[in-house]
N, C-alpha and C positions, 0 to 999 in steps of 0.2 A: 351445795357441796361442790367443790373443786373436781373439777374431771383431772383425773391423772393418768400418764399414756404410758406403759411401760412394756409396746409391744413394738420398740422400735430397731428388733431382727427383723420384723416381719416388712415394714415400711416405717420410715423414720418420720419423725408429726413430733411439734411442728417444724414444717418448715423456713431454713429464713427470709426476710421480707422480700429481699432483692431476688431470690425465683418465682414467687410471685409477679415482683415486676416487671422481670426480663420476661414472663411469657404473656403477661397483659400487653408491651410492648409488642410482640411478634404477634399478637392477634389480632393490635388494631391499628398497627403502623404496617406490617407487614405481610402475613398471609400466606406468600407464593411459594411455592413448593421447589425445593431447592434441585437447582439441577438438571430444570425441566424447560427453560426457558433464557430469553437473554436481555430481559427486559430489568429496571432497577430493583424492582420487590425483589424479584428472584437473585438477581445480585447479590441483594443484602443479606438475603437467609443462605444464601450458599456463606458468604462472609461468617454469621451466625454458626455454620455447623460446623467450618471448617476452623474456626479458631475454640470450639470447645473440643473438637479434636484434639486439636494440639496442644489443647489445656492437660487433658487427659495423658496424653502423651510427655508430658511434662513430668506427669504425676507419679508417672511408673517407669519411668527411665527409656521412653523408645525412641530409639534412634529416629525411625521415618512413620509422623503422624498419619501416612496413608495406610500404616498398615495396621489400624484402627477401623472395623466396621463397625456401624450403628446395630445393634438388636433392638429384641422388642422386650428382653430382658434378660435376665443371663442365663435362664433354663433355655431360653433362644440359641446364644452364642453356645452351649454345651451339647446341644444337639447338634448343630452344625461341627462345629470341631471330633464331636466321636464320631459320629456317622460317617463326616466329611471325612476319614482320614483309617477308618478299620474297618476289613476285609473277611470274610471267612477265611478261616485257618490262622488268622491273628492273632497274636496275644495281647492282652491287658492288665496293667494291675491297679486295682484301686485300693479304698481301706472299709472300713465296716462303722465308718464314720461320719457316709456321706449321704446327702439329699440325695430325694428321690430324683432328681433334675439328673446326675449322675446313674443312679443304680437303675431306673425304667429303662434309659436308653439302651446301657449294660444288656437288661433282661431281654430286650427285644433283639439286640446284636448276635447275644447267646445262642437265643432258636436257632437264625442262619448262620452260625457256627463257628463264633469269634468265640474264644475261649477267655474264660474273665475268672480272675484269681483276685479274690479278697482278702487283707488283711487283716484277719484281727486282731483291734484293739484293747487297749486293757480297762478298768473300770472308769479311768479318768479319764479314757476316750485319747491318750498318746498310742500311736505307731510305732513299733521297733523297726529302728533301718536296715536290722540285720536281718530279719525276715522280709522286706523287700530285695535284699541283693539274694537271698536264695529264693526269693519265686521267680525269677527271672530267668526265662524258657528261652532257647535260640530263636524263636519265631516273636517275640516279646517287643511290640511295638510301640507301646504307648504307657504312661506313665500318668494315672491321674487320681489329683489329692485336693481335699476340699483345704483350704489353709487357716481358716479356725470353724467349729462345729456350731452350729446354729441351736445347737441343745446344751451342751455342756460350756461353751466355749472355748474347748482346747484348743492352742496354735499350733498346729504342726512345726518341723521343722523344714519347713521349704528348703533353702540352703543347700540343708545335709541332701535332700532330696533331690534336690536338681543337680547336683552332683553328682548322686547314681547313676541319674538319668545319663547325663556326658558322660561317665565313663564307659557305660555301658551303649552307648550312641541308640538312643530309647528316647523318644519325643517326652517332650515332660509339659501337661496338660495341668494347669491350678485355676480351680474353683476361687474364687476371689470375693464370692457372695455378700462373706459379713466380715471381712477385712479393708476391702478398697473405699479409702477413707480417712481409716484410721492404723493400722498400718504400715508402715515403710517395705512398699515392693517394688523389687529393683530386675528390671524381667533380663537382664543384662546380668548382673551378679547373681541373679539366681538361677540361669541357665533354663528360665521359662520359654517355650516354646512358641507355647498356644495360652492364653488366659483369658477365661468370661467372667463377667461381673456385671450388677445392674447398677443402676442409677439412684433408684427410688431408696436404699440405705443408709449408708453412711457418708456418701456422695451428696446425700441432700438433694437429686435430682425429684422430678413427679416420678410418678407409677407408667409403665408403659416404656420406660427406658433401660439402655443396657449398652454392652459394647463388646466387642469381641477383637483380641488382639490377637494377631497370627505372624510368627515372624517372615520373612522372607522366604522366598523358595518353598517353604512347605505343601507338601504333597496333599493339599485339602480339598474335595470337591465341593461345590458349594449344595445346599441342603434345597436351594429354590433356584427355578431360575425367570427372568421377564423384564421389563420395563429397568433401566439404567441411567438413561439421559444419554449415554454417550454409546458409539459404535454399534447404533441403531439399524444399520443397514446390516447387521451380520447377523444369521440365525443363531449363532451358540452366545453363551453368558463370556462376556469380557473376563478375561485374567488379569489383569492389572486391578490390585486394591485404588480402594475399600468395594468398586463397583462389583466383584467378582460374588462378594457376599449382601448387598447391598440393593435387593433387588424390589421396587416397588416405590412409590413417595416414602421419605422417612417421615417422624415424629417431627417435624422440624419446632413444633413449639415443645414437644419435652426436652427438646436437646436445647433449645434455649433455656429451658430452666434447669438443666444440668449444668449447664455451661457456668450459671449463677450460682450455683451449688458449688460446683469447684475454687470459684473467686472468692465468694463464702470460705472456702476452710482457706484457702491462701493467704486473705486477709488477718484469718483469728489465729491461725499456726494449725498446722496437724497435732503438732506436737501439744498444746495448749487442750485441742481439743479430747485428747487422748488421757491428758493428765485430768482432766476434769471427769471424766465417764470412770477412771480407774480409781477416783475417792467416792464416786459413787456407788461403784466395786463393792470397795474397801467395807465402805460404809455398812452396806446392805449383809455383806458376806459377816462381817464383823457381831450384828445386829441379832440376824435370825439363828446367830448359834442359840443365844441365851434363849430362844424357844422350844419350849418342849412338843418332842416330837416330827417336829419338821427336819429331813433330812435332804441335804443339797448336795447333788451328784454333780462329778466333773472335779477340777483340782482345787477349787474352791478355796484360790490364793488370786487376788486381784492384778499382783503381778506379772503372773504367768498365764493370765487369759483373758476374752476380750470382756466387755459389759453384760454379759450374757450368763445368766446363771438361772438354772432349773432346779426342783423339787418339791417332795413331795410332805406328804402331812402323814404320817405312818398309820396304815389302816383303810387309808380312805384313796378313793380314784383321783384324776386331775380334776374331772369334771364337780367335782363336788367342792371344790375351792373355790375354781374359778368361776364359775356362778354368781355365789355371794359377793366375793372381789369384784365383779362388774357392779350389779347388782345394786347389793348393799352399801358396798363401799364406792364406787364408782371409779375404780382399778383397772384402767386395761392392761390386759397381760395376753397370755396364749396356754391355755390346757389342751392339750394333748399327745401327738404323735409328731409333731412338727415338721411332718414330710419329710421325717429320717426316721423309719421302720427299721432299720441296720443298726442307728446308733441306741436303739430302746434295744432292739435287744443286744447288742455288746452291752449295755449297763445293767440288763435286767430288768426291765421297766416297761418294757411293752405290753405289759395286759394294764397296769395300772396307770402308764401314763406319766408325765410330769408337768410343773406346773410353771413357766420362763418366762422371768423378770426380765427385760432387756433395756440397759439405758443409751440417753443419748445427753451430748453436750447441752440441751434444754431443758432438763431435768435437773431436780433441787434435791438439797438435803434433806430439805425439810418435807419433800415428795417422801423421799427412802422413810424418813421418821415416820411418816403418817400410813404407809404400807406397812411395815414394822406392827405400828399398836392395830390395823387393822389384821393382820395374820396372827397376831398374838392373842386378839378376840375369837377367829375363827378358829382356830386350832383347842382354846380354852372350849369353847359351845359345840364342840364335834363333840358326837358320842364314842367313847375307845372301843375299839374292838377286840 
């Protein structure tokens, strides 16, 4: 029976060949740890991180690739940017539609006495803009929104967003998790501030990767401090990026299969790739209406949001799906809470759970068709309640 992977919010599988190769190359050709030496290996792997840099940099419209740190993945880059950056007596506003990567650091912030206002959102998981310009307190410092939902996949409207943020002269902080890839983000026209995102998603990097953008000048302490490569003789952590966040050997072989990963979508087209996941959408979203009983929450228009669509079988838990779906069928998916406790319950779903299909550019039609009659047996052999 065909293994089918359809868990690729979570980490995107498979990946294409040439990041395989680019980090089989850096494993056995090269090795040395960038940064740390002046010898040719290390040469080269600096060369390596410093042109997926600016690969990335490319990608998202930044002006200066140094101001691009490496993470170790974007719950990485999102700890450092809130922590780095809010104070007791601060304000913040986020939405009720974001990862725990977001709302932990929030809740820990809260105790010592950053004040944190959440928006709620509506069933389909969109934000009103008008209730972010009236949460906005004179001490209101930070502005952060995940840019599509790892549950439902709604897109925010960044845009409209980072325009609040400038007019309001309010840092504007985006989650970039399960868009950077496959969305057009322009941190420039969208008046992004700060933005983390991993690798291992739609970037097609490995697991273990991430990155964290910080504009200029921003007022961010760094989250660690130690070993650099450069300005070795000073006690305190270097300010000049990316070294300032940067602290320790990086991944230098994830970041060479990142690097691959980004040439990867250059060569096929973003745009190409993006058209292909949204008839897979289409497809799936189109499919499971005619199923009885199964209900899919979010806007459940392939148009309006990313490859990502949850729900559930009426009556019964996640877990009681996705079992079988491994199991039986040989379905990888994701049942549960998808480490957005906020966005279960803004939907209503949090004791029960949902059940999220997620595709990628490697995924077939005839994948969705075969999920399809597999959830159409499951749903038939459930007992009603």
């Amino acid at each position: 029976m065909k293994y089918v992977y359809f868990d690729n919010a979570a980490t995107s599988w498979p990946k294409p060949p040439e990041v395989l190769q680019a980090m089989e190359h850096f494993i056995k050709e090269v090795g040395a740890s960038p940064g740390r030496a002046g010898h040719k290996r290390t040469v080269e792997a600096n060369g390596i991180v410093d042109e997926t840099r600016e690969l990335l940099a490319r990608q998202f419209n930044i002006n200066d690739h140094q101001q691009i740190s490496f993470t170790m993945n974007a719950t990485d880059g999102l700890n450092t940017a809130i922590k780095g950056i809010l104070k007791p007596g601060d304000h913040v506003i986020t939405s009720s539609m974001e990862h725990n990567s977001v709302s932990r650091p929030l809740y820990v912030l809260e105790q010592e006495g950053v004040q944190v206002t959440k928006i709620k959102c509506n069933f389909q998981g969109d934000i009103c803009l008008q209730k972010i310009e009236q949460a906005i307190k004179p001490n209101t410092k930070l502005l952060i929104i995940t840019h599509g939902s790892n549950v439902t996949g709604t897109i925010m409207p960044v845009k409209d967003i980072g325009e609040i943020a400038q007019k309001h002269n309010i840092y504007f902080l985006l989650d970039a998790s399960q868009t950077a890839g496959i969305e057009n983000i322009d941190v420039q026209k969208f008046n992004i501030n700060m933005m983390a995102f991993p690798g291992h998603k739609s970037l097609y990097g490995p697991q273990g990767t991430g990155a964290l953008y910080v504009a200029g000048g921003m007022p961010v302490h760094p989250l660690r401090q130690g070993g650099t490569g450069t300005k070795s003789d000073t006690p305190y952590q270097p300010e000049v990026l990316p070294e300032k966040f940067e602290s320790g050997t990086l991944n230098a072989l994830g970041i060479a299969g990142l690097g691959a990963g980004l040439k990867f979508i250059n060569r096929v087209g973003m745009d190409a790739i993006k058209e292909r996941e949204m008839q897979l959408t289409k497809k799936f979203l189109e499919g499971v209406k005619k199923i009885p009983n199964i209900v899919v929450h979010g806007p459940r228009n392939a148009e309006k949001q990313l490859p990502v669509v949850s729900f559930e079988i009426k009556g019964h838990k996640a877990g009681d799906v996705g079992k079988p779906l491994d199991e039986q069928y040989n379905i990888a998916c994701r049942a549960g809470l998808h480490c957005a406790p906020d966005a279960h319950h803004t939907l209503g779903t949090f004791n029960r759970k949902l059940v999220r299909f997620s595709f990628s550019y490697f995924n077939t039609p005839d994948e969705v068709e075969y999920a399809l009659r597999s959830l159409r047996e499951i749903a038939m052999d459930m007992p009603k309640n």
